[in-house]
N, C-alpha and C positions, 0 to 999 in steps of 0.2 A: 757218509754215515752220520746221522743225527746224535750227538750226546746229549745230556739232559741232568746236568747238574743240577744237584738239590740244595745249592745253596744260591743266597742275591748275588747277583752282579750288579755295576757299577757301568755308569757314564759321568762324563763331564759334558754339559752345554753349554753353549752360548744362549743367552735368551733368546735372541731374535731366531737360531735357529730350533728352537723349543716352538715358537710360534708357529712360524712355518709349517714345522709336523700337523700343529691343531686343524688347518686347511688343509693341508694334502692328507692324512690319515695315520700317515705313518712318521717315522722320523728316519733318514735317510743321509744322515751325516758321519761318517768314518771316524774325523775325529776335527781338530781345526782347521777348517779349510779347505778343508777335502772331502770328496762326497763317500756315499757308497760305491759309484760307478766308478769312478778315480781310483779306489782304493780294491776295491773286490770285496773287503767288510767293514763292520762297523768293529772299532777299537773296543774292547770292556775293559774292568778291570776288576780281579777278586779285591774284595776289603780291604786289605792289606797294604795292597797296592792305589789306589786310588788317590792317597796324598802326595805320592813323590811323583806321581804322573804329572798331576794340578803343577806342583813346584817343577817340572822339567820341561813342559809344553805347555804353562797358560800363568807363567811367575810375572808377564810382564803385560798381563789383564788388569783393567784397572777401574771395571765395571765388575758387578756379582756375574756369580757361574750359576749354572745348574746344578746340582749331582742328582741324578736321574736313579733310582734305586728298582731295579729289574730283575722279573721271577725269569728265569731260562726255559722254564716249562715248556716243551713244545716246540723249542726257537732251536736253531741248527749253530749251536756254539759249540767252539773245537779248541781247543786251549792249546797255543801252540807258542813256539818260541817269539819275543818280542822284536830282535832283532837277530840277524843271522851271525848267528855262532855262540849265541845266548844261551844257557839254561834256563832262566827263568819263563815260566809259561803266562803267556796272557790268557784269556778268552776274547775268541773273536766271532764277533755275528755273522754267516754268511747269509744273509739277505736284510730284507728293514727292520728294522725294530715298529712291534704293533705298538701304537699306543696304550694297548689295554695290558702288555705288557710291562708299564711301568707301574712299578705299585705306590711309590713315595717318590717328591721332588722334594729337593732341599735345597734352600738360597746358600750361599757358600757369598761374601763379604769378601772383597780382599783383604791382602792379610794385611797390609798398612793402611785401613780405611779411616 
């Protein structure tokens, strides 16, 4: 079942994997290191979340991020627990993220730069 959240969602990228998408069309990365196919989705995250993610999975990056800012319009995101036995709900992409899906990228600096 398709949801269709009315508000942005949230990636973190690596640049070099932000390129990649510009050649192949779409962006196709889970989250660090892991693809789409690896994982079965692409990792989001609501607003709110998106800082303590950067600080728990990419604190020991020491080049700039992405932060990918994405409408859900149309995309098959399902908000589901982050880990099991969690409450808290992510969003998760279940196929590629369209490129024409992202509406803002923002260089994100580490934080000790």
């Amino acid at each position: 079942m398709k949801s269709e959240p009315t508000t942005e969602l949230f990636h973190l990228a690596l640049p070099a994997d932000w390129i990649l998408a510009q050649g192949q069309g779409e962006y196709r990365v889970s989250t660090r290191g892991v693809t789409l196919e690896e994982q079965g989705f692409i990792h989001l995250s609501f607003k709110h979340q998106w800082p303590a993610t950067r600080q728990r999975f990419y604190a020991d990056v020491t080049t700039p991020l992405l932060l990918l800012t994405i409408d859900p319009t149309g995309l098959d995101v399902r908000p589901e627990p982050g880990n099991p036995g969690s409450e808290e709900l992510f969003p998760h992409l279940y196929g590629p993220l369209p490129l024409t899906a992202v509406t803002r990228i923002e260089r994100l600096d580490p934080p000790h730069a």
